[in-house]
Structures are given as C-alpha cells and as structure tokens.
C-alpha positions in Angstrom: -26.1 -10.5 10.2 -25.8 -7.3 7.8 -22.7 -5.2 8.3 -22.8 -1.3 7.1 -19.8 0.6 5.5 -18.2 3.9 6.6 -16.5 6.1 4.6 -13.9 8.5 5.2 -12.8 11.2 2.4 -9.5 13.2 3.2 -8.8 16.2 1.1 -5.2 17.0 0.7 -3.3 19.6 -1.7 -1.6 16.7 -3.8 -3.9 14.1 -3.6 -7.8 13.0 -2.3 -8.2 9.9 -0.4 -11.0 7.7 0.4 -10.8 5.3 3.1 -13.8 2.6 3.7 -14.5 0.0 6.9 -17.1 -2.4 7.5 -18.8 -2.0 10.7 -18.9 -5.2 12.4 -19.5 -4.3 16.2 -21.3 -7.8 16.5 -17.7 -9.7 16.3 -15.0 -8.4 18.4 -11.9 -7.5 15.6 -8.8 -6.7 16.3 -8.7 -3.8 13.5 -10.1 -3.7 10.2 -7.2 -4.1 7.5 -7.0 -3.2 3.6 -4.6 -2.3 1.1 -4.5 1.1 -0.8 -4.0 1.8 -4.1 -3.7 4.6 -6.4 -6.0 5.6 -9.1 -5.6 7.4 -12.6 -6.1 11.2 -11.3 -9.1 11.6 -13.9 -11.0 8.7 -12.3 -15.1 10.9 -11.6 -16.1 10.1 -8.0 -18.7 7.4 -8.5 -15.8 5.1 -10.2 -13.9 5.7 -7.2 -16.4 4.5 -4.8 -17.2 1.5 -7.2 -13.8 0.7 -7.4 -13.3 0.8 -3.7 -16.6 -1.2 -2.8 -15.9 -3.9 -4.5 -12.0 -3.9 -3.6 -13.4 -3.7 0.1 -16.2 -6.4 -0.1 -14.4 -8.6 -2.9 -10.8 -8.7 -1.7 -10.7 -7.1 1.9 -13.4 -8.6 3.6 -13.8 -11.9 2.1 -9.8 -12.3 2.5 -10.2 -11.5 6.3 -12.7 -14.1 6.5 -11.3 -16.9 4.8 -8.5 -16.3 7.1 -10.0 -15.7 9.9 -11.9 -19.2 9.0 -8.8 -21.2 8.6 -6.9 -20.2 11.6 -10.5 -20.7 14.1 -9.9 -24.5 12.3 -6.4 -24.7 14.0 -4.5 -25.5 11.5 -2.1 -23.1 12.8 -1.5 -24.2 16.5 1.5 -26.1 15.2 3.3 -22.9 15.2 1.4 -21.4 18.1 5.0 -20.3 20.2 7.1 -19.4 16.8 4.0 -16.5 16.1 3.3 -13.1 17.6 1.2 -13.2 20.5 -2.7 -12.6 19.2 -2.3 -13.5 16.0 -4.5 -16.7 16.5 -6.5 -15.0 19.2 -8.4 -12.6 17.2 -10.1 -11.7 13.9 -9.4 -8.9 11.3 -12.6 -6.9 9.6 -12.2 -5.5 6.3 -10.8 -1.8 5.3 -9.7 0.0 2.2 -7.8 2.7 0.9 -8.3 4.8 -2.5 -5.4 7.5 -3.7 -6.1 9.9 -6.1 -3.7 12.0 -7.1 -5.0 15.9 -7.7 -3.1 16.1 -11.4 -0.6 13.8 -13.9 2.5 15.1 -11.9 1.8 13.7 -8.8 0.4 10.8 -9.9 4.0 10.4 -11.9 5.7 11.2 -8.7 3.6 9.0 -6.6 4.6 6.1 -8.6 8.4 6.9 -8.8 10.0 7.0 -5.2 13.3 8.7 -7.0 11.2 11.6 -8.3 12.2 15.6 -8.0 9.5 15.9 -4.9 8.5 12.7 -4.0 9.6 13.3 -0.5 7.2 16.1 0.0 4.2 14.8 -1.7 4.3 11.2 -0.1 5.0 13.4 3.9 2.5 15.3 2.9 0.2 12.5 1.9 1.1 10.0 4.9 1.1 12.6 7.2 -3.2 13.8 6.2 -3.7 9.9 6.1 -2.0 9.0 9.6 -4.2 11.9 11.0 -7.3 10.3 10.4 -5.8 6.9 11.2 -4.9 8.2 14.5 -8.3 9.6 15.4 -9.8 5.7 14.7 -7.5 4.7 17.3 -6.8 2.0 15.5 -9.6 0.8 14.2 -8.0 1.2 11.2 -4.7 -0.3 9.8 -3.9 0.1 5.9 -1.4 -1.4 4.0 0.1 1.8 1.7 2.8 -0.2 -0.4 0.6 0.4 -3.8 2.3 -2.8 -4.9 5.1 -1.2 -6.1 7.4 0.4 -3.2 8.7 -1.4 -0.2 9.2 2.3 1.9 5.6 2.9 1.7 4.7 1.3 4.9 7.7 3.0 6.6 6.7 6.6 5.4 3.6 6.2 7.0 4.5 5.0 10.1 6.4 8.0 10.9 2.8 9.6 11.6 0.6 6.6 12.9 1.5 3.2 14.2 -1.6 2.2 12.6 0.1 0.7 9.4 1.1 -3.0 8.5 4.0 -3.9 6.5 8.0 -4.4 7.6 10.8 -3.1 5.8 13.5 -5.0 3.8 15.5 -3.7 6.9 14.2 -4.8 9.3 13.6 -8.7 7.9 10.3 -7.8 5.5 9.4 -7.9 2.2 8.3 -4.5 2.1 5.6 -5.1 -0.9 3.1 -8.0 -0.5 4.2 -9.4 -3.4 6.5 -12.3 -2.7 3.9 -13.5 -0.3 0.7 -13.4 -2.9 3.5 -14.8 -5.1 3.9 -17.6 -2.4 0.4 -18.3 -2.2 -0.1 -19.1 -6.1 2.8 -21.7 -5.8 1.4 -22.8 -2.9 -2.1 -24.0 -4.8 -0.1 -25.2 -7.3 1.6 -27.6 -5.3 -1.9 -28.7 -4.1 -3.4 -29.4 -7.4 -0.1 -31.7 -8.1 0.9 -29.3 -10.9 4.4 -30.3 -12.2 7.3 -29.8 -13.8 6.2 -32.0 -17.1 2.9 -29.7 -17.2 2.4 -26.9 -20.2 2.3 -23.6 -18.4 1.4 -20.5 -19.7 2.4 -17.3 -17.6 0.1 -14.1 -18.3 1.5 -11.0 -16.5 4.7 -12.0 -16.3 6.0 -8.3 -16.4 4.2 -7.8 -13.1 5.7 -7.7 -9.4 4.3 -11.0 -8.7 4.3 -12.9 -11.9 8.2 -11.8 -12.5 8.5 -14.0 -9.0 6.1 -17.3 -10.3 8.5 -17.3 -13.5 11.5 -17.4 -11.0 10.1 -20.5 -9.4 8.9 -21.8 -13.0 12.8 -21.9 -14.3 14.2 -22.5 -10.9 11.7 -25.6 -10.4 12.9 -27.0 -14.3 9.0 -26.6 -15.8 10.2 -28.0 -19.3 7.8 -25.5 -21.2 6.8 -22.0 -20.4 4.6 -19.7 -22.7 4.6 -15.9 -21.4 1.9 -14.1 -23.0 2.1 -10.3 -21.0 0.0 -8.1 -21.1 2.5 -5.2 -20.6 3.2 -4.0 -24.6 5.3 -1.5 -26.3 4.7 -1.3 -30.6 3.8 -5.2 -30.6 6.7 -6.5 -28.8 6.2 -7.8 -24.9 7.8 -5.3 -22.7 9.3 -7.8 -20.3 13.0 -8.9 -20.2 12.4 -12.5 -20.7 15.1 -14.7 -19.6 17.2 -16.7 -21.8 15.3 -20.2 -21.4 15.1 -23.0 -24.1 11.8 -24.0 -22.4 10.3 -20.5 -22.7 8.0 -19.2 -25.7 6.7 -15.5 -26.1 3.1 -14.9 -27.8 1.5 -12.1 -28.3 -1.0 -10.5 -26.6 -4.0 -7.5 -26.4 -4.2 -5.6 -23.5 -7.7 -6.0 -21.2 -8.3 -10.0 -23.1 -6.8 -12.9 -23.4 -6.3 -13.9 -27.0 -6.9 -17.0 -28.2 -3.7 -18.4 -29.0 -2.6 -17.8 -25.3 -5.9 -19.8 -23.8 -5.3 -22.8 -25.8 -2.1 -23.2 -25.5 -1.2 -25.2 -22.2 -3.1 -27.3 -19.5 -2.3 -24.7 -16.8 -2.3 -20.9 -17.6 -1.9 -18.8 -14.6 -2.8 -15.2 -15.2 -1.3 -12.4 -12.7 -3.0 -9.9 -14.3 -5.3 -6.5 -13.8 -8.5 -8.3 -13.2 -11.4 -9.0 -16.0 -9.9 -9.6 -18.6 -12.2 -13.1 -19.2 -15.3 -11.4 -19.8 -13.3 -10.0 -22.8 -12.1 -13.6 -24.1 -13.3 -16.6 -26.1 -13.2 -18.9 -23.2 -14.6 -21.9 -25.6 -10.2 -21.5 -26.5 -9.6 -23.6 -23.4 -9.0 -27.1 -23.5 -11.4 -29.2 -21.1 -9.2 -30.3 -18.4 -6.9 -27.2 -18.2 -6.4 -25.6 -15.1 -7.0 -22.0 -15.2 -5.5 -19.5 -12.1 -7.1 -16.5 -12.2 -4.7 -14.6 -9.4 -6.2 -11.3 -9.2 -9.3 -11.0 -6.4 -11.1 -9.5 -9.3 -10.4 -11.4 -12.1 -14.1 -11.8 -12.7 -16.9 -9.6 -12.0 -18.7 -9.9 -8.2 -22.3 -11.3 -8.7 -23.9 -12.7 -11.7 -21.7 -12.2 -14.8 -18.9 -14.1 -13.1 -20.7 -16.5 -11.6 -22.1 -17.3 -15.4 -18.6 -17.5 -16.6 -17.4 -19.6 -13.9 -20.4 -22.1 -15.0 -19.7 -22.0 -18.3 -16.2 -22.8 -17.5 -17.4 -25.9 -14.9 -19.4 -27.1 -17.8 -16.3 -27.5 -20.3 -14.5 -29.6 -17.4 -12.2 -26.3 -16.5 -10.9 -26.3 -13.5 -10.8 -22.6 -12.2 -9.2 -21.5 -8.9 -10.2 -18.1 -7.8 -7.9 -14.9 -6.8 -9.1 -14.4 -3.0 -7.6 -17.8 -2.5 -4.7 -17.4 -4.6 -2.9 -14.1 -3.6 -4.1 -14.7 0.3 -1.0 -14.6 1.5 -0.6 -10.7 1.2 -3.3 -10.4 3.8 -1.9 -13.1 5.7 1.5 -11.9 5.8 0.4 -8.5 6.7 -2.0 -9.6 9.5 1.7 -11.7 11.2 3.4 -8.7 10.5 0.9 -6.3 12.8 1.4 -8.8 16.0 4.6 -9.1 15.3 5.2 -5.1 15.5 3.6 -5.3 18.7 5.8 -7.7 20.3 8.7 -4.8 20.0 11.0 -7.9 19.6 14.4 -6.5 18.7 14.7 -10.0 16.1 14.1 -9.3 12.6 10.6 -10.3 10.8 10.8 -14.1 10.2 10.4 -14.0 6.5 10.8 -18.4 6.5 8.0 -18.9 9.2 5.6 -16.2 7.2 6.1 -18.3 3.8 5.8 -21.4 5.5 2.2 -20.3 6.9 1.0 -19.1 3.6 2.2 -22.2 2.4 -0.4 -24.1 4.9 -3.2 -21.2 4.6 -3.4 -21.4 0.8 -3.2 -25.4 0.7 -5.9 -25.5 3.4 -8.3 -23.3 1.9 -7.9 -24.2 -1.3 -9.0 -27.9 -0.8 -11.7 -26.0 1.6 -12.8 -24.2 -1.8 -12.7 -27.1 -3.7 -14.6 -29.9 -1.7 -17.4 -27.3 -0.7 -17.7 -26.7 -4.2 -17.8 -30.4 -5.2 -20.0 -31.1 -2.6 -22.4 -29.0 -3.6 -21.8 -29.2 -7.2 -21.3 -25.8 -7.7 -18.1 -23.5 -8.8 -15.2 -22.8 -6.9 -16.1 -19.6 -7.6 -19.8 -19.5 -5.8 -18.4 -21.3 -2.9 -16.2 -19.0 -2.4 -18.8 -16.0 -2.4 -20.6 -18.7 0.6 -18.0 -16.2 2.9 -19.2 -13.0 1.8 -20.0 -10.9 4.6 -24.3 -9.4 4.0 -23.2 -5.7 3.4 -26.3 -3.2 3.8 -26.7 0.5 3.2 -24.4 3.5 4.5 
C-alpha cells in the first residue's frame, strides 16, 4: 500500500529544522522514529529535502522494517521477560530530523558541546524542537545525538519525553555508535571472518570505525590496513595505535583509491556514504568481502543497483549499510520501552548488544539467502522492504 510523507519546518533564531514522517495509518505504530543530523549552514533548501528523503526512506524506514520483520519472526522471545514491556508487541514507522544551523558560528557551536554559548543555542534549539514534538503527541520520537554527543538526547528531553536515547549515567551509550559498531562485528562473525583474514579499515578516524579497530587489535586480526578518509597536508589525521599488524595508506577524500581496494579480502568502510561511485571497483579482488557500513553508501535506485551488479559479477561479496549499522535503531527502539518502564535499574547495555548481536546475524543471512535465491544482489533484496512512498 503507498504511504505519504509529512513535513514539518521549524524556524528558530539559531538554527532551521526540518522534521519528516511517513504516514502509515494502515499499520498500527507505536511512533515513528529517526535520527537528526546537522547540515553545513549553506546547504539551499531542495538539498535539504533530498538529503532528508532519502535519509528517511533509505535508512529510517527500511531500518524500521527490517526490524520490525525480524522481531514478528520471533527470534527474540528468548529474551521476552529480560526486555521492556512492548518492545515485541509493536512496530516503529520511519521519521527524520534535519539541523541547519542559521550561520558558521552556530554550526561551530553546535558541534562542540564545550563551546562559549552552547548552552543557549542547543536550549534554544531543543526547546523549538520539543514544542512541535509535543503537539504530535508522540507520534514522533527523534534521536538528536548528531553522532557525536552523548548529552544530546538528555537536552531534549528536558522539553518533551518524546526523545530516544539513555545517558552514560544512567547505563547508556549516549551516541548510537557502539551499537552500529556492534552490529558490523556482528555480520562479521556471520560471514566467518577471522583473525588470519586481510582487513582493511576505511574511516577509522570516525565514532564507529575507532570502535571496529578496537575489536580488530583486541580480537589479534594479524594484519590491519587503515586507509581514512579524515586528512590533514597528506598525512591520516587519526592517532593510530602502535600495532606491528597495522599498515597506514593513503587516501582521497569522497573515493576510495585504488591501492586501498586491492589490498585485503575484507575492507570494511565506515565512511560518509558514496564514495564507490567515485572508485575503480575493477581494484577488488573476486572473492573479497566488501562492508559498505553507511545506509547510503550507494545511491537509492538504479546507479547503485548497477554497481552492486557489477560487483556480483566479479564474485564480490557486498553487505549493505541498513543491515550493517542496525543496531543504532535497534538499540534506540529498547531504549524507548525501557524509559517507559520507569524502572529505577540502569539501561542493560549487555542485553542490548546481545540483541543486536542476534538482529544483525538474523538478517543478514535473511539478506543473503533472499538474495541467492533469487539470484539477485544483496543490495536489491534489501530494497524488496522498501515501503511504496507516494506524493505529499
């Protein structure tokens, strides 16, 4: 059945902010949940809506539904009395949230919660976002950690309950981070990828690929190429650790060079998204595992659909983001019931790993046998759970 979008645009003094649903009224959903994120304070209008359409259909909604798939399977109801009460009695509908700062300075303070004025600017900005929140009645739950800052979530719940995310104080992770993070190890241990394999890290300067490399060294992966994407006059602006089994090459910023494609069986790239279109994918060896862990790591619809066959026909295995960094949404959606219980416990960070741990695994054979089956890419089988969006 086709679904319509609704937009919301909130003007504030710092900053404007776009805020997008599906409207689903044939399911019955809990809420409708997305991240936010911030964009560059030049970004025109129409880029803004681009960006958040295809971070609402592309990540948001086809997240939601994959989970909301796995956990209608019952793979879950092992751990039916250690979860928050609802959590495997509803469904979640997509949302999304765009910031754009109103100048450079905000946008600097924004991103830097030990800035001259950051309290007043993020108030300010919670405070005109947990207005509208409050007047869905929530409908509407966003997740407004940017990626970066663990007090997000609690800054906006001092306006709206309508907010996911748990504190470092009171048992969370804060960021979603170590829980996409969780996710990408998680496939990894499904596709039997070990220690002895060549693994080449791109984005390891980033919030989650600074935690893959953690579990690289702490899991003794005998050879580890970074190749960041992060770069200051040539040199990789990451502090790499001191590792006989790690090797630095460089690398230009929105591709993947060529050296760094052929160089190991498994590359996992934590990255900003689309950098393949920009690359020489004929670089990878047949046989190599790619892990593209970014929900848009290739373009929705018919370019990235022809890269992911071009990439089936060299024998590359590719696995794609939504499936990946899952356990970000996941974590969130345990996080919400779990508020709701009021239980004076802290969050259980071990159970919430655990069950990305069996989400990921789960869906990622899901992916992988549907796309077998039908001899088709991981990649298109994932679109299969696309929800039919029409007009506004």
């Amino acid at each position: 059945m086709e679904v319509r979008t609704c937009y919301y645009k909130i003007t504030n003094c710092y900053a404007d902010i776009w805020i997008a649903h599906l409207l689903q009224d044939e399911i019955d959903y809990a809420y409708a949940y997305g991240g936010a994120r911030i964009l560059p304070f030049n970004t025109d209008n129409q880029l803004v809506l681009t960006t958040l359409n295809n971070l609402l259909i592309y990540e948001s909604a086809l997240k939601n539904r994959l989970i909301n798939f796995a956990i209608e399977t019952g793979i879950l109801h092992e751990f039916n009395k250690a979860l928050p009460a609802g959590l495997l009695n509803n469904k979640v509908g997509a949302a999304r949230c765009i910031i754009r700062p109103k100048n450079r300075k905000v946008k600097n303070i924004l991103r830097d919660h030990h800035a001259t004025g950051f309290p007043e600017i993020i108030s300010s900005v919670m405070q005109s976002v947990g207005r509208l929140l409050n007047e869905q009645k929530g409908r509407i739950k966003p997740t407004p950690d940017f990626g970066r800052f663990a007090s997000f979530a609690d800054h906006l719940f001092k306006y709206t309950p309508h907010t996911l995310g748990i504190s470092h104080g009171n048992g969370g992770c804060g960021t979603k981070a170590p829980y996409s993070a969780a996710g990408i190890i998680a496939v990894m241990k499904t596709l039997n990828i070990s220690c002895t394999d060549h693994v080449t890290l791109i984005g390891a300067n980033g919030a989650i690929g600074r935690i893959v490399l953690k579990h690289l060294l702490h899991n003794g992966f005998q050879k580890i190429i970074i190749c960041d994407t992060a770069y200051s006059n040539g040199a990789a602006d990451v502090i790499i650790p001191d590792a006989a089994c790690i090797t630095v090459k460089q690398a230009v910023p929105g591709k993947f060079t060529n050296d760094c494609l052929r160089s190991g069986k498994v590359i996992i790239a934590t990255t900003i998204g689309q950098e393949l279109e920009q690359s020489d994918i004929s670089m990878l060896q047949p046989g190599a595992c790619l892990l593209l862990a970014h929900s848009l790591a290739v373009s929705p619809g018919a370019g990235g659909i022809s890269i992911m066959q071009a990439l089936k026909k060299r024998r590359v295995l590719t696995v794609p983001g939504q499936i990946l960094t899952i356990g970000g949404a996941l974590v969130s959606r345990i996080e919400w019931f779990w508020r709701q219980q009021q239980t004076k416990g802290l969050f259980d960070r071990e159970l919430a790993y655990t069950v990305v741990d069996k989400v990921a695994a789960f869906l990622t054979g899901h992916i992988l046998n549907k796309a077998d089956a039908a001899d088709i890419t991981p990649f298109e089988a994932l679109l299969h759970h696309l929800p039919e969006v029409g007009h506004v």
